[in-house]
C-alpha positions as CSV (number, residue, x, y, z in Angstrom):
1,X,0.0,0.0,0.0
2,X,1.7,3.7,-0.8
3,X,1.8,6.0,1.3
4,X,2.3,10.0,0.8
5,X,5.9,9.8,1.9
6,X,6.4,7.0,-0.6
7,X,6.7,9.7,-3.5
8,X,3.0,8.4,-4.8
9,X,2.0,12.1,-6.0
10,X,5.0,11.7,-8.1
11,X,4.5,8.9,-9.9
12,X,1.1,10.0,-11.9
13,X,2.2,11.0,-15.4
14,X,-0.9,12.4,-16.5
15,X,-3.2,15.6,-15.2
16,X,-6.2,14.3,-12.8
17,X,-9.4,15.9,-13.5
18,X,-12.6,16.1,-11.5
19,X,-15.2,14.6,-12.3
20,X,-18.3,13.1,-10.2
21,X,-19.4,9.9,-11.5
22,X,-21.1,6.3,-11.1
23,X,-18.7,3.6,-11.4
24,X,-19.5,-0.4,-11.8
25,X,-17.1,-3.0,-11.1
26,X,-16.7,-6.3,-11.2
27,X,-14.7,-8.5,-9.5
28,X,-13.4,-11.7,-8.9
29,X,-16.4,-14.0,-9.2
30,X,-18.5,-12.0,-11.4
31,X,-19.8,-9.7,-8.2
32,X,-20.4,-6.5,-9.5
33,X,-20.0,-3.0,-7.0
34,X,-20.7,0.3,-7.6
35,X,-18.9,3.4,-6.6
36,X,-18.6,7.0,-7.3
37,X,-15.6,8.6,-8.6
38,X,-14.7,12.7,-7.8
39,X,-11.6,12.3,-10.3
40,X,-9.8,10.7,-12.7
41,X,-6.8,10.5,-15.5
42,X,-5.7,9.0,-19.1
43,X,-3.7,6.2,-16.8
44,X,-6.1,5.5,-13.9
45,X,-8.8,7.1,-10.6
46,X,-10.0,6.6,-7.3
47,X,-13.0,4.7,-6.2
48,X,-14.5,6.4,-3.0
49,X,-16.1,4.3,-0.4
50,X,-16.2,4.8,3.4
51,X,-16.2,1.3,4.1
52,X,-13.3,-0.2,2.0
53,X,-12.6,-2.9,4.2
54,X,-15.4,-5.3,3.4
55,X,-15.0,-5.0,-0.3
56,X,-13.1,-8.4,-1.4
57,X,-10.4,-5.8,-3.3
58,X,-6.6,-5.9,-2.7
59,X,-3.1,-4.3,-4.2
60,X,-3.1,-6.1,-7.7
61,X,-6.8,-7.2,-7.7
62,X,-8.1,-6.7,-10.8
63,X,-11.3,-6.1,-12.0
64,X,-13.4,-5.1,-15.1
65,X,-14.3,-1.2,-14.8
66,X,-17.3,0.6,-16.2
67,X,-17.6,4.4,-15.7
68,X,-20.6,6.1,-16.7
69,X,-21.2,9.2,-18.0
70,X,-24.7,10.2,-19.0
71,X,-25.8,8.3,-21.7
72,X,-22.1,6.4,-22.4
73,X,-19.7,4.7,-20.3
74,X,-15.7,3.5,-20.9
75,X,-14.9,0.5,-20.2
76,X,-11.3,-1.0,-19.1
77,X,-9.3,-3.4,-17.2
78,X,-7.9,-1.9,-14.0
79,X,-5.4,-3.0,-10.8
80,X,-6.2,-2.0,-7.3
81,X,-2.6,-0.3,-6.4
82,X,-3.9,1.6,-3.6
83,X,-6.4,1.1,-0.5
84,X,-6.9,3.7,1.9
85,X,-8.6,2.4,5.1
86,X,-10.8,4.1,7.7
87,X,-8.7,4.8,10.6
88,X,-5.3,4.7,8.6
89,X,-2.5,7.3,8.8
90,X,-3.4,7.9,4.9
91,X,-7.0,8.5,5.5
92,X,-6.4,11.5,7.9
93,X,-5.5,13.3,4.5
94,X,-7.1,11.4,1.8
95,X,-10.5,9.9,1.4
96,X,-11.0,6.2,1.6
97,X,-11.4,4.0,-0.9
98,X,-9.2,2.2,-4.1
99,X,-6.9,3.5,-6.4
100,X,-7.2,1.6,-10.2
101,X,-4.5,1.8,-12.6
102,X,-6.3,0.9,-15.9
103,X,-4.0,-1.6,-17.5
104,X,-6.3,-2.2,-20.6
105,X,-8.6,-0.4,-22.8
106,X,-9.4,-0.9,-26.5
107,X,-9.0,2.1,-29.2
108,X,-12.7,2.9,-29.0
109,X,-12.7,2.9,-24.9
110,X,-9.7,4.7,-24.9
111,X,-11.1,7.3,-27.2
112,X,-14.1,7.8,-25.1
113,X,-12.2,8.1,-22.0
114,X,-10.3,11.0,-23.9
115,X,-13.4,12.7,-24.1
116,X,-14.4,12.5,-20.9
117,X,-11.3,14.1,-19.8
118,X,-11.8,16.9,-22.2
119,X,-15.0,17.6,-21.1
120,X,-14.2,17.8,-17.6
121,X,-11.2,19.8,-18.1
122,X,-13.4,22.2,-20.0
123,X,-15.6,22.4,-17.4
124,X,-18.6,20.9,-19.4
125,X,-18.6,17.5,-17.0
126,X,-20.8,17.9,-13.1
């Protein structure tokens, strides 16, 4: 699990923009979750939940990712690199929840995610 004195903040290679949205997931087992999402990048975002510890997610868990926005919705593969429990030393300064790397997603996906980012950026997103 990182930590922010691991250098974490440094590692993102692309600019995070905000953006409120549903997110479904699906796991190990064909369960499916949703969450909500305040932000996101080209390489990845953070899935917000107050109680992280009774999801069945851990560092390198992956999981088939669907994030919705209005009408349309990406898909990807994604890896858990990140869980910030209640109670934790991390969660006095971030919210709690998983942080997905997407570590697939198709031309058209990919395209679409691109949009989404633009939009936000823009302002034209929540």
């Amino acid at each position: 699990m990182a930590s922010p004195s691991d250098g974490h903040q440094q590692e993102r290679s692309a600019e995070r923009v905000k953006v409120e949205a549903f997110v479904k997931v699906v796991g190990d087992g064909d369960k499916e979750f949703v969450f909500r999402t305040r932000d996101l990048s080209a390489h990845g975002l953070f899935l917000y939940t107050r109680v992280a510890h009774i999801y069945p997610f851990r560092v390198g868990s992956k999981m088939t990712l669907e994030l919705y926005d209005y009408d349309t919705f990406v898909r990807a593969t994604v890896v858990v690199v990140r869980i910030v429990e209640p109670n934790s030393v991390e969660a006095d300064s971030y919210p709690t929840g998983f942080g997905v790397r997407i570590v697939d997603c198709d031309d058209q996906n990919r395209a679409a995610l691109e949009q989404m980012i633009e939009r936000a950026a823009s302002g034209a997103l929540y």
